[in-house]
N, C-alpha and C positions, 0 to 999 in steps of 0.2 A: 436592404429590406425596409417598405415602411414603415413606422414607429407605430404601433398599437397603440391609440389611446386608451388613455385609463376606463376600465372597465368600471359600472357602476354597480353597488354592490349594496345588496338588498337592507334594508332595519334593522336595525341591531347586529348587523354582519361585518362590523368595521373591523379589521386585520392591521395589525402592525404590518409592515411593510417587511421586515427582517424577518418575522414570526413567519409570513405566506412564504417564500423563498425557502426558507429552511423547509415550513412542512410539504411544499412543491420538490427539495431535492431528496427528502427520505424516501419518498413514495418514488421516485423516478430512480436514484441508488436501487432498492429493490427490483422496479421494471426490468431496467438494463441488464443487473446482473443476473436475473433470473428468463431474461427473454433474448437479450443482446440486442444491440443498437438498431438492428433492422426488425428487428421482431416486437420491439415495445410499439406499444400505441397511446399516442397524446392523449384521445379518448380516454380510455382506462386510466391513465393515470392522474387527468381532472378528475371522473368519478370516484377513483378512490378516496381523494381528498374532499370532496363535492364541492368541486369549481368550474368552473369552463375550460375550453383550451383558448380560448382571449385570456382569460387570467394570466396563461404560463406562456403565451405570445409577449403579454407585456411585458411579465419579470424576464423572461428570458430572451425573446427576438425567433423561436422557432426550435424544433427539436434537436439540430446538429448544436445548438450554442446550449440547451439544456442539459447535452451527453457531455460538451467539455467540462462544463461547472461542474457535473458529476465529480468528473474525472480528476480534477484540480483541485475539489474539496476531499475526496479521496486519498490522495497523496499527499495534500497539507497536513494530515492524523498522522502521519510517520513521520515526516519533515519535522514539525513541530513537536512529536515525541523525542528524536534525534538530536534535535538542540536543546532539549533541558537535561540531554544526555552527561551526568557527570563523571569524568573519568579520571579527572585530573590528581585527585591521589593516589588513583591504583596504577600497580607496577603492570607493568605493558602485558603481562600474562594474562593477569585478572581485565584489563580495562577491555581488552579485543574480545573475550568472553564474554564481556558482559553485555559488550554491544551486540556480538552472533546471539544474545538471549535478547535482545532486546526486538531483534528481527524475525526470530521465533515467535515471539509472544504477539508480534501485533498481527504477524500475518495469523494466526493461529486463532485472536481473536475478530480479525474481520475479513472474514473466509468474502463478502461479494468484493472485497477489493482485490483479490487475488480472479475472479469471474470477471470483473471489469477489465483488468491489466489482459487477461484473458481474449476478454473481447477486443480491446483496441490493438491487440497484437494483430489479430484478423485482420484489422482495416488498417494491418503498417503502419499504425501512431499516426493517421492523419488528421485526428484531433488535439494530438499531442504536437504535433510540428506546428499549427496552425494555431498555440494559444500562446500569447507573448509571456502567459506566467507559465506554462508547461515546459513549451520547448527550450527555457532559458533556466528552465532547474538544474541546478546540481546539490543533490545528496549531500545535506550537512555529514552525514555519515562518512564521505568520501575525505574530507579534510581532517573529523576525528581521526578516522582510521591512519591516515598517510602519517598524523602526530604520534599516535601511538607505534606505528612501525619505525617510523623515526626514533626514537628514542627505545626501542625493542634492540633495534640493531648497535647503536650509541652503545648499550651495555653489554651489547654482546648476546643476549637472550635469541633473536630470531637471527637467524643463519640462513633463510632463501632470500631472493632478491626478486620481490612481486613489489608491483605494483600497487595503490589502493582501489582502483577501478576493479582491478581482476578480483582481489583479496571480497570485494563487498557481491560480486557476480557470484563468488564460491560460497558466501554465506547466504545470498539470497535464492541461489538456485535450490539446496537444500532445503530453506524454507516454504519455498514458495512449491515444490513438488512435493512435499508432505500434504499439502492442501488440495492442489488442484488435482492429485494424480491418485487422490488416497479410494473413491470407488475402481477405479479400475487396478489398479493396485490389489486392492481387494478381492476384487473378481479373480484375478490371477492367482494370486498367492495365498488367500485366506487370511491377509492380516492389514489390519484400519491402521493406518499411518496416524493416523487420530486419537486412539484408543486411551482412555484417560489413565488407564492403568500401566500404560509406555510412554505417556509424555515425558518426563524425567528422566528414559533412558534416553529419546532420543532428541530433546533440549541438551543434556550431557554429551549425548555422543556431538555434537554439532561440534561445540564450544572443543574437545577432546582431536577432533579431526581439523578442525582449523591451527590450533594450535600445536601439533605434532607437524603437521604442513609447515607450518613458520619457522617451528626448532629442529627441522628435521629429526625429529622422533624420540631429542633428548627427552628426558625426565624432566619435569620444568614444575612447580607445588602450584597447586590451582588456588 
């Protein structure tokens, strides 16, 4: 594509360069997860911010490169929660709990990134195979976890023989259908997967079910 030159930008309208990017990916964060990828419009989402789609031609190169940055800034909020993750003096009971809470909470607090993950499942991660920082992620979570099963097993506490891949699919599937699946859930059964007044049971129940999974069903002190 060709390189958009710099748009010019009216008297007193000078923008940091970091400040327009960011406030160009909150409003299009929004679009996407609220229209999905085919359904947002560049239009709209200049107007919202009241700038051109030159603007977000420049920052970005076109709207397929606008939905990866989404997408990349998205998953760098977990990544980057995950590595300040501290587990290293809890005994592997507590540490694997506290990271199935740690995946709870962030999905639970950023419900369009579960709408996003959503949407690029539709379009088979071909934004995600397509971004040299996406498709070369792996989940700091995956290396915590594999340490903490490691040394679960070392003392004897976990007793099944999984993997960390599988082990973090079991905890994010749980999380991640509390969220996306919680109106129709609802519809069916009369009950918000959401509801503030069961968050606690089923934050606990999460933590309670992974960890019976791992010690096959001993007693083990939370």
């Amino acid at each position: 594509m060709t390189a958009v030159p710099p748009p010019s930008r009216p008297a007193g309208r000078q923008r940091d360069a970091a400040r327009t990017r960011a406030e160009i990916l909150d409003v299009a964060t929004e679009e996407f997860a609220r229209l999905g990828y085919t359904g947002a419009r560049m239009d709209e989402i200049a107007a919202r911010i009241h700038t051109t789609k030159r603007m977000i031609y420049y920052y970005f190169g076109g709207k397929e490169q606008l939905f990866t940055e989404v997408l990349e800034r998205a998953y760098a909020v977990i990544r980057q929660q995950e590595q300040r993750l501290d587990v290293e003096d809890l005994a592997p009971v507590a540490a694997i709990r506290r990271l199935a809470e740690l995946t709870f909470d962030h999905h639970e607090a950023h419900p369009d990134f579960i709408r996003l993950v959503s949407i690029e499942n539709i379009h088979e991660a071909e934004h995600i195979a397509a971004s040299p920082a996406l498709g070369e992620l792996n989940s700091p979570a995956i290396e915590i976890i594999g340490r903490i099963l490691g040394e679960g097993r070392a003392q004897g506490v976990f007793t099944v023989e999984v993997d960390a891949v599988d082990l973090h699919a079991m905890i994010s599937s749980f999380c991640f259908f509390r969220v996306s699946n919680r109106h129709t859930f609802a519809a069916i059964f009369g009950r918000d997967l959401t509801a503030k007044d069961r968050r606690d049971h089923y934050r606990t129940m999460l933590g309670d079910m992974v960890i019976a999974y791992l010690t096959g069903g001993a007693s083990t002190p939370r």
